[in-house]
ROMAR-10810 format. One record per residue (C-alpha): x, y, z; residue in one letter. Coordinates in pm, whole numbers, plus 50000, padded with zeros to 5 digits. Layout:
<atoms>
XYZA;...
</atoms>
This chain:
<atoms>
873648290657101X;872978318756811X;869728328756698X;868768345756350X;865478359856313X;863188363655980X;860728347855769X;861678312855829X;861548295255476X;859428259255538X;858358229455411X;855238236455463X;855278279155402X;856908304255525X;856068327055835X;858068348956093X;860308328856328X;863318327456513X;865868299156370X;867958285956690X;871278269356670X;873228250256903X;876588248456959X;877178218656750X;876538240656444X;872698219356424X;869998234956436X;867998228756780X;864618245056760X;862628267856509X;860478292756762X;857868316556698X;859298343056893X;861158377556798X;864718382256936X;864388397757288X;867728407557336X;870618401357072X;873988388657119X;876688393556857X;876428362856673X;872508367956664X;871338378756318X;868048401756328X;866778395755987X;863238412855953X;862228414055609X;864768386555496X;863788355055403X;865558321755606X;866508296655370X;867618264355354X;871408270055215X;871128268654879X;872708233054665X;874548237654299X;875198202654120X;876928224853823X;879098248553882X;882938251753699X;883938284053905X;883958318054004X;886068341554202X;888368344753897X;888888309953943X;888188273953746X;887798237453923X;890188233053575X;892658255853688X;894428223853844X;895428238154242X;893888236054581X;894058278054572X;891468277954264X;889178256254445X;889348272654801X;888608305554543X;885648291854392X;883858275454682X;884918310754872X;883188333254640X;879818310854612X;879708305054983X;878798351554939X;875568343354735X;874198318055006X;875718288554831X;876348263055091X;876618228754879X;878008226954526X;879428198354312X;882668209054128X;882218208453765X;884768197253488X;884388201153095X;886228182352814X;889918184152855X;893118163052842X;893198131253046X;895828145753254X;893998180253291X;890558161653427X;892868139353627X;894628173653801X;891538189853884X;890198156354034X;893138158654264X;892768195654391X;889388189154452X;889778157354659X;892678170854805X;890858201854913X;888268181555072X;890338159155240X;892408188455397X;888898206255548X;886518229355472X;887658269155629X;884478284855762X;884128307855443X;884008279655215X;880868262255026X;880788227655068X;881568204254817X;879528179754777X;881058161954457X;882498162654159X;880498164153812X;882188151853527X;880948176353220X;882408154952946X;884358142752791X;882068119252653X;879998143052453X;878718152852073X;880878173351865X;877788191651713X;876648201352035X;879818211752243X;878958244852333X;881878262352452X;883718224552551X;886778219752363X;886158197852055X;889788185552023X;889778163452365X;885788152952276X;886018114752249X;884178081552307X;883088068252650X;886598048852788X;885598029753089X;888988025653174X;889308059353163X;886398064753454X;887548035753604X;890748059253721X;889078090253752X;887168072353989X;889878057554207X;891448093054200X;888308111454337X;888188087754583X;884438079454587X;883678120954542X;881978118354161X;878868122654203X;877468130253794X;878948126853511X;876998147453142X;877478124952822X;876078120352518X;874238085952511X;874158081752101X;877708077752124X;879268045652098X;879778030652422X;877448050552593X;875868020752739X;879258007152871X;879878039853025X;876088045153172X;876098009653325X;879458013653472X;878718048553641X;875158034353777X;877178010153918X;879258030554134X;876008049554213X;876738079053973X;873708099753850X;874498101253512X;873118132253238X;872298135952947X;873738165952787X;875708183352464X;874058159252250X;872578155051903X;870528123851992X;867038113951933X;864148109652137X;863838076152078X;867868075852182X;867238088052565X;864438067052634X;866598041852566X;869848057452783X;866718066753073X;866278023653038X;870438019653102X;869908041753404X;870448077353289X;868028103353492X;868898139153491X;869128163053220X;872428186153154X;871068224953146X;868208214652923X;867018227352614X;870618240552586X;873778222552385X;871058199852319X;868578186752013X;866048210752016X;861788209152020X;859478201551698X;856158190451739X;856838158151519X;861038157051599X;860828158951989X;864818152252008X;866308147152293X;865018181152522X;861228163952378X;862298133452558X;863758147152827X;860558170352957X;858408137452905X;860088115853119X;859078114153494X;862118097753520X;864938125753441X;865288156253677X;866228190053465X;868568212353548X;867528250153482X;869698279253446X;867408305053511X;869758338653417X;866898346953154X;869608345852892X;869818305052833X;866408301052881X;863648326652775X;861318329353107X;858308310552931X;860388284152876X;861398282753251X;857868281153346X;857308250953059X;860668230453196X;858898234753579X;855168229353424X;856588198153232X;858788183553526X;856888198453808X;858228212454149X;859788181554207X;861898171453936X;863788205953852X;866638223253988X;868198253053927X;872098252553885X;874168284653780X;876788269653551X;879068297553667X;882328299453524X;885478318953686X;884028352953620X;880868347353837X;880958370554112X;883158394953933X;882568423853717X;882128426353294X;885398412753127X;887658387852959X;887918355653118X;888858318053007X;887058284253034X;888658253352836X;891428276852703X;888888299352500X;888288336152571X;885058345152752X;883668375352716X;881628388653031X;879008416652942X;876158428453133X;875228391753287X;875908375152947X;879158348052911X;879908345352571X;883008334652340X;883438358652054X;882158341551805X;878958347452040X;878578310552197X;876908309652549X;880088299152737X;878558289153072X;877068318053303X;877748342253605X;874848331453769X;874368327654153X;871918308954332X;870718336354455X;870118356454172X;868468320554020X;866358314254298X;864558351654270X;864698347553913X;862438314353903X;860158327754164X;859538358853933X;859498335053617X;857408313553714X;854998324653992X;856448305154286X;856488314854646X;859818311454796X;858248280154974X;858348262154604X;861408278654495X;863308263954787X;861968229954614X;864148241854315X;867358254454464X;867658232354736X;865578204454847X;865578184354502X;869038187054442X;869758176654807X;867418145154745X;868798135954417X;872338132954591X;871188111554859X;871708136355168X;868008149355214X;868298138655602X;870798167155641X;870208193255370X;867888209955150X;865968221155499X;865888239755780X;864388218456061X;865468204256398X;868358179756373X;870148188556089X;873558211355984X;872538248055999X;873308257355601X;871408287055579X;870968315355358X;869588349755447X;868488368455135X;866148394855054X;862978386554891X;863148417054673X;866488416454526X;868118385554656X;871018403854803X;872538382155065X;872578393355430X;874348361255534X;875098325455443X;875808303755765X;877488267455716X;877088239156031X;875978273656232X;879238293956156X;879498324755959X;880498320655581X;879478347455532X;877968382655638X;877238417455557X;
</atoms>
């Protein structure tokens, strides 16, 4: 048994409390009491808040390292370095590349899975496919030259290579053979985005009737917000259907507009992702997503011709962000960073929070700064200060 001690993070609020886990790595009881005595895998956490671990559905990297960098060693890098900010879920992201490049970072991932998750590590929940079945006009920092129209055939092998792990897949759905590829990803119980795309409103509500539900970072890569030309982020806010990801780094998304995205959706049907790249977690500098430069400069990832490229967000840095954008207690934001996400994917009976029963995935963060005292994963230690 271990026992951390804080202001314990609820469904229903938040007040002080002593989290205890068994030796199964579940967690067995949620008391009122203050630790008595302490042993040394006992966390006294006064002043921190208790969190249910937090769950990123888009995230390419960090560490230094890219799910695209091909090998088991990036991915045990990224899931390493998000597993510090109180990451405990995450699905690995892709962008637009070669056939054989998606098809090599499929692999590592699966194969990292397969071989185990090490105690530091984040755990992946998925794979999102960002791509490569996008709009041209609205890549973003994705590599135009391996943009192209939906292939099922195509996603027909990337899914027999993950193995059952793709879990989203971001297209454009005024494409071509969007429907094909919507249909045929519903099918195998993919949640499938819409995102880096040109199209209409009247264009999603028809992908939302193929089965499309959740929208790619919205409001960014996207067709923007007129009063008489709704486009697709219009659409997408109107639909009680689609769930939004935010990245809430105040740099994608001005903080009014966070607070219209969670007004629009409600607490319900937003989540906040990071769309980190390799240089989250590090320090101001050059790195590389889909073989461009990235320039890294005081929180800002940016190619040099000044295109977002992606962030170096963490969850926790997002989850203090949206309470401070938008007015939420930590009780709501958990909603955001955790919870929904968790729901979406079909595992709310074990994650997204902290009660009796389920996996201990916990983050301990202050509610000041959201510096990370200690992320715990099935009760162990990924990490600690």
């Amino acid at each position: 048994m271990r026992k951390i001690y804080g202001t314990v993070v609820g469904a229903a609020g938040a007040a002080p409390g002593t989290v205890v886990i068994d030796d199964a790595g579940r967690v067995a009881e949620i008391t009122t009491d203050r630790l008595s005595s302490q042993g040394s895998d006992d966390i006294d956490a006064e002043g921190y808040l208790i969190l249910p671990g937090f769950i990123d559905q888009h995230v390419h990297g960090g560490g230094g390292a890219d799910f695209m960098d091909g090998g088991v060693d990036a991915v045990r890098q990224a899931v390493r370095t998000h597993a510090r900010f109180g990451t405990t879920g995450l699905l690995a992201t892709t962008l637009t590349a070669s056939h054989d490049a998606t098809s090599r970072a499929i692999t590592a991932i699966r194969n990292k899975v397969t071989g185990g998750r090490q105690d530091d590590e984040a755990r992946i929940l998925g794979i999102h496919l960002e791509g490569p079945y996008i709009c041209r006009a609205r890549c973003g920092a994705q590599p135009v030259d391996h943009i192209r129209k939906p292939d099922p055939s195509e996603f027909a092998e990337w899914l027999n290579i993950a193995a059952g792990m793709i879990r989203k897949i971001t297209l454009a759905p005024e494409i071509p053979g969007a429907k094909e590829l919507i249909q045929a990803a519903r099918r195998e119980k993919v949640i499938v985005s819409i995102g880096h795309t040109d199209a209409r409103a009247e264009d999603v509500d028809t992908a939302i009737g193929w089965g499309a539900s959740h929208a790619t970072h919205i409001f960014n890569a996207m067709s923007g917000l007129h009063h008489r030309m709704p486009g697709a982020t219009g659409a997408l806010l109107a639909s009680p259907k689609i769930v939004a990801e935010v990245i809430a780094d105040g740099v994608h998304l001005d903080p009014h507009v966070v607070r219209l995205v969670v007004a629009a959706k409600g607490l319900d049907r937003t989540i906040l992702i990071t769309d980190g790249i390799s240089g989250a977690g590090m320090g101001n500098g050059d790195y590389e997503l889909g073989g461009f430069k990235v320039i890294v400069a005081d929180g800002k990832a940016s190619l040099e011709d000044g295109t977002l490229a992606g962030s170096v967000l963490t969850m926790n840095r997002a989850f203090i962000n949206a309470g401070k954008f938008c007015g939420l207690s930590p009780t709501d934001v958990v909603r955001l960073a955790s919870t929904n996400a968790a729901r979406e994917l079909g595992i709310s009976d074990l994650y997204g929070q902290i009660e009796p029963g389920r996996p201990a995935d916990i983050a301990v963060i202050s509610p000041d700064n959201g510096h990370v005292l200690a992320t715990i994963i099935n009760g162990r230690d990924a990490y600690r200060r």
